[in-house]
Each structure stands twice: as C-alpha cells, then as structure tokens.
C-alpha positions as CSV (number, residue, x, y, z in Angstrom):
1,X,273.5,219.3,-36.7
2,X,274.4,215.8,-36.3
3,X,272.3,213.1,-34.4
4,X,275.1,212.8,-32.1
5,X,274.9,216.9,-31.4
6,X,271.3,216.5,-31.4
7,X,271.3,214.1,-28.7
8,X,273.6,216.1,-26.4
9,X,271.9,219.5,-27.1
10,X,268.5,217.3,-25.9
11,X,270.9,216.0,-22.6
12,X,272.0,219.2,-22.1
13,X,268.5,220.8,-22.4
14,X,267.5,218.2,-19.8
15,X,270.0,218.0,-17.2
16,X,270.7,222.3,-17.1
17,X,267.3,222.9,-15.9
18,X,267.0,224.2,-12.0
19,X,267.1,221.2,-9.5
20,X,263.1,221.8,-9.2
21,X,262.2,220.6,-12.3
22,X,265.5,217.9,-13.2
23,X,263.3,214.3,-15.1
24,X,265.7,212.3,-13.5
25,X,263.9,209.6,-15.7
26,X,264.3,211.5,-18.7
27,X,267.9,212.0,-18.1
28,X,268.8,208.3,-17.9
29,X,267.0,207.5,-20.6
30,X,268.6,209.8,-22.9
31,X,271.9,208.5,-21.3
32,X,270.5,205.2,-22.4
33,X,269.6,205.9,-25.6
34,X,273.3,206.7,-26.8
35,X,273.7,202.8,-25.8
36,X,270.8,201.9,-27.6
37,X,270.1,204.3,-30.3
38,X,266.3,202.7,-31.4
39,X,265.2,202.7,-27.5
40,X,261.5,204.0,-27.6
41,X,261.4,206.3,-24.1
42,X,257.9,207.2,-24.3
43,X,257.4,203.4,-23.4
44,X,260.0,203.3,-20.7
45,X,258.3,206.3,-19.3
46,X,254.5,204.5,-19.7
47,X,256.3,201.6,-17.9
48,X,257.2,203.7,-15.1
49,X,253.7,205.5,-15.0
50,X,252.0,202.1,-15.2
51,X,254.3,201.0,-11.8
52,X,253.1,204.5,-10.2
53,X,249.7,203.3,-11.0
54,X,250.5,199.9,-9.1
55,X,252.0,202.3,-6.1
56,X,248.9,204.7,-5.9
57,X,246.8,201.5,-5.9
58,X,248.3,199.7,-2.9
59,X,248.7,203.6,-1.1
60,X,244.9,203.4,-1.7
61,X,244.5,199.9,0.1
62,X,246.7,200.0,2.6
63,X,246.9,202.3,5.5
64,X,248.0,200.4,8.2
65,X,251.6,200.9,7.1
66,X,254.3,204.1,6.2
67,X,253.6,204.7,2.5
68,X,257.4,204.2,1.8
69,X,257.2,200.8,3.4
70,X,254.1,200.1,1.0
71,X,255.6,201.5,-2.1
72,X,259.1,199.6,-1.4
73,X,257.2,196.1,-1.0
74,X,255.3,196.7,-4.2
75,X,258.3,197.5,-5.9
76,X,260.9,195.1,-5.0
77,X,258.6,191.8,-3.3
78,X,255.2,191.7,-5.7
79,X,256.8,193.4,-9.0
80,X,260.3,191.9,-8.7
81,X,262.5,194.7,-8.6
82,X,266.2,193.4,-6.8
83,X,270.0,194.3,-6.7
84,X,272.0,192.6,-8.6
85,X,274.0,190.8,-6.6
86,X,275.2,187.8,-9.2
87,X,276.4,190.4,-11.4
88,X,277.0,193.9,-9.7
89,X,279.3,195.3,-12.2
90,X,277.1,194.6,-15.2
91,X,276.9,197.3,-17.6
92,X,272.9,196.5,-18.2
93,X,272.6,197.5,-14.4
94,X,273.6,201.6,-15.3
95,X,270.8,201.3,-18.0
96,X,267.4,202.4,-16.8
97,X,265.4,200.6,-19.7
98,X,267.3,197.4,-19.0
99,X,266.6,198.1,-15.5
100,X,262.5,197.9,-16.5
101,X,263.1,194.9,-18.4
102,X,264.9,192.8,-15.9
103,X,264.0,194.0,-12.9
104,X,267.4,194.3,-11.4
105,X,270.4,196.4,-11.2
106,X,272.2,198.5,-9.0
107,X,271.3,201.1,-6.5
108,X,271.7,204.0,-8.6
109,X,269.1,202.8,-11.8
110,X,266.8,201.1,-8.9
111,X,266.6,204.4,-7.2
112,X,265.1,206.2,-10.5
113,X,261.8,203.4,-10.7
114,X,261.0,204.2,-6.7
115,X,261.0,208.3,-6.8
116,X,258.7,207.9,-9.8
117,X,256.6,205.3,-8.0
118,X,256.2,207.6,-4.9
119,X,255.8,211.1,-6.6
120,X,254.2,210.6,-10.6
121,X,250.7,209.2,-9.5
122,X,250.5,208.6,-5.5
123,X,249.9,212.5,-4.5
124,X,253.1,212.7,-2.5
125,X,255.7,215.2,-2.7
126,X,258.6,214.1,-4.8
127,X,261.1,211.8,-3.6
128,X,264.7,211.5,-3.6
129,X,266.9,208.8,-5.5
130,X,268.7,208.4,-1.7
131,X,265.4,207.8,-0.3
132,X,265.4,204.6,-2.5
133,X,268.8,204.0,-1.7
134,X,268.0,204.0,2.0
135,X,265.1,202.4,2.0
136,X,266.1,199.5,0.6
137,X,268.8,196.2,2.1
138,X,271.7,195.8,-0.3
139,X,274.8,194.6,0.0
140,X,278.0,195.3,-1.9
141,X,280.1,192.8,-3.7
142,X,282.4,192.6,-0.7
143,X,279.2,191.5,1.6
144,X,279.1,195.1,2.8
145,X,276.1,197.5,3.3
C-alpha cells in the first residue's frame, strides 16, 4: 500500500466512525498532513490539550460568568486566537496546525480549538464547531456577519 493509500485508509478510518465518537481534531489534521507531509499531530493535539488546560483553569477561577463566555475570552482575548480578516481567503486559514501557530484563521479551523477547549479537560459535555461559530463576532470579507 502506498503512503498516499495509507493516508486515506487512516482518513477514512477516522471520518466513517458514528457521529458519537468523530476526532474532529484528528480529522483536520490528517487533512493537514497531506499539505504538510512531516506535520508531527501528536504535538498539534498536546497544543490543543495544553489550551484545554488553560480553559479548565479559568472555568476553575471564574464563576461569575457562563463558561462559554469564559472559555471564548481565554481563547480569542488572553491567547490570541482571531479571524482573519487581512487575509480571509488564505489557504493557511483551512489548516488546523497553521491555525495553532498563528493564531488566526477562519471560522471553520477556529471552531475545531474551542470544542476541544470546552469538552477535552473542562468536564463539560462536548461542544459543537457551530457553537464556536456562534459564539464568536466575525465579519465576512464583504463587512457582513
């Protein structure tokens, strides 16, 4: 089998499972890793894990507000996290590692880090990528929400 029939048997594997127990983080990293064929996931997914640690943290101090309003300001005002909104159609912006690293992209690849913020490490039932989505201010190219 070639690395290429490899790699899709491993998608496939991943993405055919029942809904219940989809790694949408797992997913977009394999997705990722036909871009970048070295990318080290276990790292991406330690990055992830060490920004549910951050979340659980702040969940822990804080409980004079919803916990997606916590998480959300974590995320996206101490950590960084934006929208692109220089460069929307950036291909970088559909990769979840290059996501991680530069702490912007578009909804989509921004909705993967907050479900995995909310659910991995903070004892909350899992969240949706809309969730993010919703949560969240962004505007389109065109100025509109």
């Amino acid at each position: 089998m070639t690395s290429t029939s490899a790699d899709l048997a491993l998608f496939a594997h991943v993405v055919l499972k029942p809904e219940a127990d989809l790694d949408l983080v797992q997913g977009a990293l394999l997705v990722a890793e036909a871009e970048y064929p070295n990318l080290d996931i276990p790292h991406y997914v330690s990055k992830l894990d060490e920004l549910a640690r951050g979340a659980r943290e702040r969940l822990r101090r804080t409980k004079d507000a919803a916990p997606i309003d916590i998480v959300v300001r974590y995320l996206y005002e101490e950590v960084g996290f934006c929208g692109n909104e220089g460069d929307y159609y950036d291909p970088r912006n559909s990769f979840l590692n290059e996501v991680l690293d530069r702490r912007t992209g578009i909804p989509i690849t921004l909705a993967l880090v907050l479900p995995r913020s909310v659910a991995a490490q903070a004892s909350r039932p899992r969240a949706s990528p809309s969730l993010a989505i919703s949560s969240c201010a962004w505007s389109t190219p065109t100025g509109t929400p």
